[in-house]
MIVEX-143246 format. One record per residue (C-alpha): residue number from 1; x negated, z negated, y. Coordinates in steps of 0.2 Angstrom, whole numbers, m for minus. Example, Ala and Ser with C-alpha at 12.3 -4.5 7.8 and 13.67 -1.06 7.14 Angstrom:
BEGIN
<1, <m62, m39, m22>>,
<2, <m68, m36, m5>>,
//
This chain:
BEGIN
<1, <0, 0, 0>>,
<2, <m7, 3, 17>>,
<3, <m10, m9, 32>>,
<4, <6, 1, 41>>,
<5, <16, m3, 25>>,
<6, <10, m24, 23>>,
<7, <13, m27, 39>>,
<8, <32, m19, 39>>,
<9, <33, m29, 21>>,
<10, <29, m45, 31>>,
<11, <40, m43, 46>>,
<12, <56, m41, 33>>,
<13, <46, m57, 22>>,
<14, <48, m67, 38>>,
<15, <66, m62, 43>>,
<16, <70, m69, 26>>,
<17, <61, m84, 28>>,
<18, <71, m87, 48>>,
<19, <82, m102, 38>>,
<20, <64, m110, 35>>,
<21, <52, m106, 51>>,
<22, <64, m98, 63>>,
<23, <56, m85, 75>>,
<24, <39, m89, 72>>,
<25, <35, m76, 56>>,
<26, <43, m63, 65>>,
<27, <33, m65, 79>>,
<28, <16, m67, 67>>,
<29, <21, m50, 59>>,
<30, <25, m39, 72>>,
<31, <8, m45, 80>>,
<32, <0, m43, 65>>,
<33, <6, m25, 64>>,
<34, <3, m21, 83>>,
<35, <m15, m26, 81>>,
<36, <m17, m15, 64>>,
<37, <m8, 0, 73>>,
<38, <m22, m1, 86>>,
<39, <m38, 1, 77>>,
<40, <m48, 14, 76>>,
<41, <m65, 18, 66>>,
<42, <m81, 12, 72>>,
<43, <m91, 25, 65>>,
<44, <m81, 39, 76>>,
<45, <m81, 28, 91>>,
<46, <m99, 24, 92>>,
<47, <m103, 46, 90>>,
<48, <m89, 49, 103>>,
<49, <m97, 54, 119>>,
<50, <m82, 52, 129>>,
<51, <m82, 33, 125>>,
<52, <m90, 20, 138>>,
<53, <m109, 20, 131>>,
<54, <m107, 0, 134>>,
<55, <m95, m1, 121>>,
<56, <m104, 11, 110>>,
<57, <m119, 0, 112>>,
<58, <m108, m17, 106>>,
<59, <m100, m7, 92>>,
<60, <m118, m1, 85>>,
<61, <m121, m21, 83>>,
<62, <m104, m24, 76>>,
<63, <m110, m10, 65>>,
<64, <m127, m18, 62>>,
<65, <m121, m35, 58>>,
<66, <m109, m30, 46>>,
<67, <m119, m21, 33>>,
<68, <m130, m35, 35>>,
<69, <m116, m48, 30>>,
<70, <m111, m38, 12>>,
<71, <m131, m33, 10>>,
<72, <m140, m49, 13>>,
<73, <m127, m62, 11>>,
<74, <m114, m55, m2>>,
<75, <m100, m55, 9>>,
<76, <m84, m43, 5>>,
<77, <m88, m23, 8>>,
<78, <m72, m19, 13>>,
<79, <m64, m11, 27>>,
<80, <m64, m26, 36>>,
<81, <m75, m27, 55>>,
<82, <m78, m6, 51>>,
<83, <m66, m5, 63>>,
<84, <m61, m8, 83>>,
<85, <m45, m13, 91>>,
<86, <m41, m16, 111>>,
<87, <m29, m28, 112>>,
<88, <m29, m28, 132>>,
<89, <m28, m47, 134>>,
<90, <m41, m61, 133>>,
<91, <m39, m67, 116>>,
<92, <m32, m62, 100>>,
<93, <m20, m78, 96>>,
<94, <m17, m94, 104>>,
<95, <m19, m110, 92>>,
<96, <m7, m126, 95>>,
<97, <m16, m138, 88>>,
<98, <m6, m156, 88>>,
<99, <m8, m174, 83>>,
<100, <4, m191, 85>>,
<101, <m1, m202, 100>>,
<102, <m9, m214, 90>>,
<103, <m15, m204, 74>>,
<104, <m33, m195, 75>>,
<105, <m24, m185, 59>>,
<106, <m17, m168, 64>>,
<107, <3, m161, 62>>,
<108, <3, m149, 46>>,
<109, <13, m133, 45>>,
<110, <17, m124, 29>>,
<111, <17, m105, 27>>,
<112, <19, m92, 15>>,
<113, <1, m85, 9>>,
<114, <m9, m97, 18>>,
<115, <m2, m113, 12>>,
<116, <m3, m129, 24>>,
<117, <m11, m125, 40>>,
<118, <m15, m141, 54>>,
<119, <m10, m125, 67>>,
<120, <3, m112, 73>>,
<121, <m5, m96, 81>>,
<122, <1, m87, 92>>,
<123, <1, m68, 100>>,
<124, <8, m73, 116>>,
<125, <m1, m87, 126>>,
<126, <20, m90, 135>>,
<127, <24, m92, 117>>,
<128, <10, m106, 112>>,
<129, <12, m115, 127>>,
<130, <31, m117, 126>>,
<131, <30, m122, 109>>,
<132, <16, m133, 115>>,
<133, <29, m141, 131>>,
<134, <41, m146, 114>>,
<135, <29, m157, 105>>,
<136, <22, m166, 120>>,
<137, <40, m169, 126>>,
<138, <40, m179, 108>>,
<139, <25, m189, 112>>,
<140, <13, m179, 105>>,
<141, <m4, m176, 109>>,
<142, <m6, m156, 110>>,
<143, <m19, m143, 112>>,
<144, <m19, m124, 116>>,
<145, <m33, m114, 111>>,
<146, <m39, m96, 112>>,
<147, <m45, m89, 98>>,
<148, <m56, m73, 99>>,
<149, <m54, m68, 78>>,
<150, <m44, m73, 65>>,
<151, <m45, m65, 46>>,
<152, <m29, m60, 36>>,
<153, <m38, m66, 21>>,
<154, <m43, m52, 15>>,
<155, <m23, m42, 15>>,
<156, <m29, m32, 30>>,
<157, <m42, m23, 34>>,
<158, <m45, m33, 49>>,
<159, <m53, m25, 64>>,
<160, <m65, m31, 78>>,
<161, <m60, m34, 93>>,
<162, <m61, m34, 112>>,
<163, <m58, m50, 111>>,
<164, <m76, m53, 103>>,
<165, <m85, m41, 112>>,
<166, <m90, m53, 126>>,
<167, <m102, m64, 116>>,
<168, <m118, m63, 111>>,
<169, <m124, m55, 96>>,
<170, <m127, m69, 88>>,
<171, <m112, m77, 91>>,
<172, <m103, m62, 87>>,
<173, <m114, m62, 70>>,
<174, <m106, m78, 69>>,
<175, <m88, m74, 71>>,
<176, <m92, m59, 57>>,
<177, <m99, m70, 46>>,
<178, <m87, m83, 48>>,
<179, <m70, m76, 45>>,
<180, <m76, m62, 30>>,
<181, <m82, m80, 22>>,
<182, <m63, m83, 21>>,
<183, <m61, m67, 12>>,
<184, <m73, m72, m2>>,
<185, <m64, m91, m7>>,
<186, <m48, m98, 1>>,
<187, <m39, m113, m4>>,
<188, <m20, m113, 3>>,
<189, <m17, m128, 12>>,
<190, <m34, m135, 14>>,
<191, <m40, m131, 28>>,
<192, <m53, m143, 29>>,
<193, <m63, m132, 13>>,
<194, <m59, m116, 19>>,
<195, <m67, m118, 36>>,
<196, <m83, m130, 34>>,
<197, <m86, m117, 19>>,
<198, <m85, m102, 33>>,
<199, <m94, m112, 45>>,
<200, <m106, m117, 32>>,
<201, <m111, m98, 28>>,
<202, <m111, m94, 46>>,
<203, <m123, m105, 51>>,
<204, <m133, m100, 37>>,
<205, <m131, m81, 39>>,
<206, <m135, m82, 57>>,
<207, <m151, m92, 53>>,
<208, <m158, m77, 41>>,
<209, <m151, m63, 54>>,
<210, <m163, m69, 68>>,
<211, <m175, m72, 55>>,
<212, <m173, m52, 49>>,
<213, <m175, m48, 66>>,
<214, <m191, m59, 69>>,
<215, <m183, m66, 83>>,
<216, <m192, m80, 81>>,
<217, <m189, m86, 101>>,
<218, <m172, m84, 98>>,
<219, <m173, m94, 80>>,
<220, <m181, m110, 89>>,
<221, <m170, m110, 103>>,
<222, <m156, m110, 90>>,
<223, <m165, m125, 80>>,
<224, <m164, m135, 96>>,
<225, <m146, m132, 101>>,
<226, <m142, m136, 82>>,
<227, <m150, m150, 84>>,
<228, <m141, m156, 98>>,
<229, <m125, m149, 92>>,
<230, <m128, m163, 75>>,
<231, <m130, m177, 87>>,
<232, <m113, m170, 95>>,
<233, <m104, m173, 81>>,
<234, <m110, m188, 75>>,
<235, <m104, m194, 90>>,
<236, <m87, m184, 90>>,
<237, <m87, m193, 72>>,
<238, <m90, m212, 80>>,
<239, <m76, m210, 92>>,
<240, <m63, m205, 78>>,
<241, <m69, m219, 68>>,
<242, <m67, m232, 82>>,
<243, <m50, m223, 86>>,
<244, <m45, m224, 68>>,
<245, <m49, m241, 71>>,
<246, <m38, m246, 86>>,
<247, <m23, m235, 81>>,
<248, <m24, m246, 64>>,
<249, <m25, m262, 75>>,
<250, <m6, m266, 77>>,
<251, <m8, m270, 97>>,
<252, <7, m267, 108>>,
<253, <9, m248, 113>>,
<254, <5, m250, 133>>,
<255, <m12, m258, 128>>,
<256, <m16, m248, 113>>,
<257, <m14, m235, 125>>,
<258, <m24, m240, 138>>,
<259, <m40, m242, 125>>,
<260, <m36, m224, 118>>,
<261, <m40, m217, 137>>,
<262, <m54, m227, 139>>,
<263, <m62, m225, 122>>,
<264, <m59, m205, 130>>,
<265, <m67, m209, 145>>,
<266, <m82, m214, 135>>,
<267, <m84, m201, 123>>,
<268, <m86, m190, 139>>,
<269, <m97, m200, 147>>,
<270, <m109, m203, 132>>,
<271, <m110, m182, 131>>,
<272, <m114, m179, 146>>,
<273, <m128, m192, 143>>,
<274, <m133, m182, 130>>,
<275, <m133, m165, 134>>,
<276, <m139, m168, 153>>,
<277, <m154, m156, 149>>,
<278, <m144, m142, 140>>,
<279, <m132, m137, 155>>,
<280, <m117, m127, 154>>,
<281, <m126, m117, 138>>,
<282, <m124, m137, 128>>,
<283, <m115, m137, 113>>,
<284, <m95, m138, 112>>,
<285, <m98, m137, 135>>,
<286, <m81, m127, 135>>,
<287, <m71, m140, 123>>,
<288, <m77, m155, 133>>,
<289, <m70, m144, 149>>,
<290, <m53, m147, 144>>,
<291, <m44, m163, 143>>,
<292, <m49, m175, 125>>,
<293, <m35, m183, 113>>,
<294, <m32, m183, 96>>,
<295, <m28, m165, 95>>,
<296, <m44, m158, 104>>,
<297, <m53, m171, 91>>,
<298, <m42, m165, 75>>,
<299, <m48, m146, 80>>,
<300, <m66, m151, 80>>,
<301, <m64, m161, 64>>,
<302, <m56, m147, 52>>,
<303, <m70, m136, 55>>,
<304, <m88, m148, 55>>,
<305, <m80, m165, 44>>,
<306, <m86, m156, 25>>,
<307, <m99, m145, 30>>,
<308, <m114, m157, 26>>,
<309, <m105, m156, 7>>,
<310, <m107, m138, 6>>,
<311, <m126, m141, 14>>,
<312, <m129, m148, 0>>,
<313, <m121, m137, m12>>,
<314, <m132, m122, m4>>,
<315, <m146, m133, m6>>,
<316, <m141, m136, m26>>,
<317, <m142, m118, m27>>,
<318, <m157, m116, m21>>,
<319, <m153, m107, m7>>,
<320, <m145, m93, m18>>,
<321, <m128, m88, m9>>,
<322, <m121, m78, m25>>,
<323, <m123, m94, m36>>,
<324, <m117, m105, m20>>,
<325, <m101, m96, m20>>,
<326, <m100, m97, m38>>,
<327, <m104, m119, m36>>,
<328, <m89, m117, m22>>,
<329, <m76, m106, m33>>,
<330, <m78, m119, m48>>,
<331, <m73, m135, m33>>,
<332, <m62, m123, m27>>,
<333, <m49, m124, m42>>,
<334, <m54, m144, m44>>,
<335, <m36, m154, m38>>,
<336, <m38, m157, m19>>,
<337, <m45, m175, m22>>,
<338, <m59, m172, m33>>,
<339, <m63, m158, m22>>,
<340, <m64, m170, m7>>,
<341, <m75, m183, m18>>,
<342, <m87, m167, m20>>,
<343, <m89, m161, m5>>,
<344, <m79, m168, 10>>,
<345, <m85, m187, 8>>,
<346, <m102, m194, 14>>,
<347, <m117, m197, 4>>,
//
């Protein structure tokens, strides 16, 4: 079935599914299939003259980065990332992210396909951010996010964007690596795996692209900001603790509320501290932008809180990404506690 085909299959999937989750399918398929009916090949874009020779340029990487994901990492060789789509707007989807007031656990949506998700995407930012309004008129703590790329998992060939054009390369190396990881092993509902796994191969496949490019300038001032970044979340870690903590504590709501803002207050306080020599280019600068609570936190968490597991796992395998994947498709069919035990729980 081709792309045109799923993504008419989804749309009359989620009209069915409107007693359950209302509009919000609908709008995920018909911006799923908007986004495929844009793409067009790489390949032809880069040898077309009449394109922007900037764009030409950034596609050429894109092109680059991806052989170099299937070659040297033994990431899918699909169609995915061998194409480009403009979608005219800043980002691709917009991620409502949301947690109780006095709970550092996030709110969990259930899906079709992908399972339990700790978000609901969005193609239209109006969308996200009135979806977001109704939860905080609930008390909730809520966070709205851009999202430069997601991955369909593998259904779709999925496309690169404009959306991702603006970084780096390396960071779009990392976006590349990242989300083909989710093609190779995803667990539904656990999104805690799925994306300290992909974080865990991106860092890694970043790490040996700079170092096949003998960029070794670029390689140290990487180590150093990684560096930094660990000591970032080990104190993103100490605050969720001690949040975990009060939110435990039983005090009266008026007081418990007044230590959350304050334990806030701190945690941004104590990273500017930290990253005072690093500047606007310091690591997770544009999170600690916006306003902290257990939202903001929860996001950070789903993505860093395993990854030391999987560390270790590569490092089990000595280094071997093959038999790495192979270690993480045997935790992936464990039950999801045993799995946590393996790789989500500290040493």
């Amino acid at each position: 079935m081709n792309s045109s085909k799923s993504a008419l299959v989804l749309v009359a999937l989620a009209v069915l599914a409107l007693p359950v989750s209302g509009c919000y399918l609908v709008q995920s398929a018909v911006g799923q299939f908007e986004l495929m009916h844009e793409r067009r090949p790489i390949d032809a874009l880069i040898a077309d003259p009449a394109q922007p020779p900037a764009l030409r340029t950034r596609l050429a990487a894109v092109a680059e980065i991806r052989d170099f994901a299937t070659r040297e990492l033994a990431l899918p060789d699909n169609g995915s990332y061998r194409s480009y789509a403009d979608l005219h707007r800043e980002y691709a989807v917009w991620n409502v992210v949301a947690a109780p007031e006095f709970s550092i656990d996030p709110i969990r949506w259930c899906f079709p396909v992908v399972g339990c998700v700790a978000y609901r995407g969005y193609f239209v930012q109006a969308r996200a951010q009135a979806y977001a309004r109704r939860l905080r008129a609930d008390g909730d703590d809520v966070a709205v996010e851009g999202v430069a790329a997601y991955s369909t998992l593998g259904h779709f060939d999925d496309p690169v964007l404009n959306t991702m054009l603006g970084y780096s390369d390396t960071q779009l190396a990392s976006i590349i690596f990242h989300e083909l990881t989710h093609q190779l092993v995803y667990v539904a509902g656990d999104a805690s795996f799925d994306e300290a796994l992909a974080t865990t191969v991106e860092e890694e496949g970043v790490r040996r692209w700079l170092h096949a490019r003998r960029e070794d300038a670029q390689i140290a001032r990487r180590d150093r900001w990684r560096a930094r970044q660990l000591d970032v979340l080990a104190l993103l870690q100490r605050t969720r603790e001690a949040l975990a903590r009060l939110y435990a504590s039983g005090i009266p709501p008026a007081e418990m509320r007044a230590r959350k803002r304050a334990q806030f207050e701190a945690l941004r306080a104590q990273y500017a501290t930290l990253t005072a020599d690093l500047g606007p280019r310091a690591p997770f600068a544009d999170w600690f932008d916006g306003p902290l609570d257990n939202a903001r936190l929860a996001s950070l968490a789903t993505y860093y809180d395993c990854v030391p597991g999987f560390e270790r796992e590569l490092r089990a395998a000595g280094g071997d990404l093959p038999a790495f994947y192979r270690r993480v498709r045997a935790l992936a069919r464990l039950p999801k506690d045993e799995r946590d035990r393996a790789v989500c729980a500290q040493p």
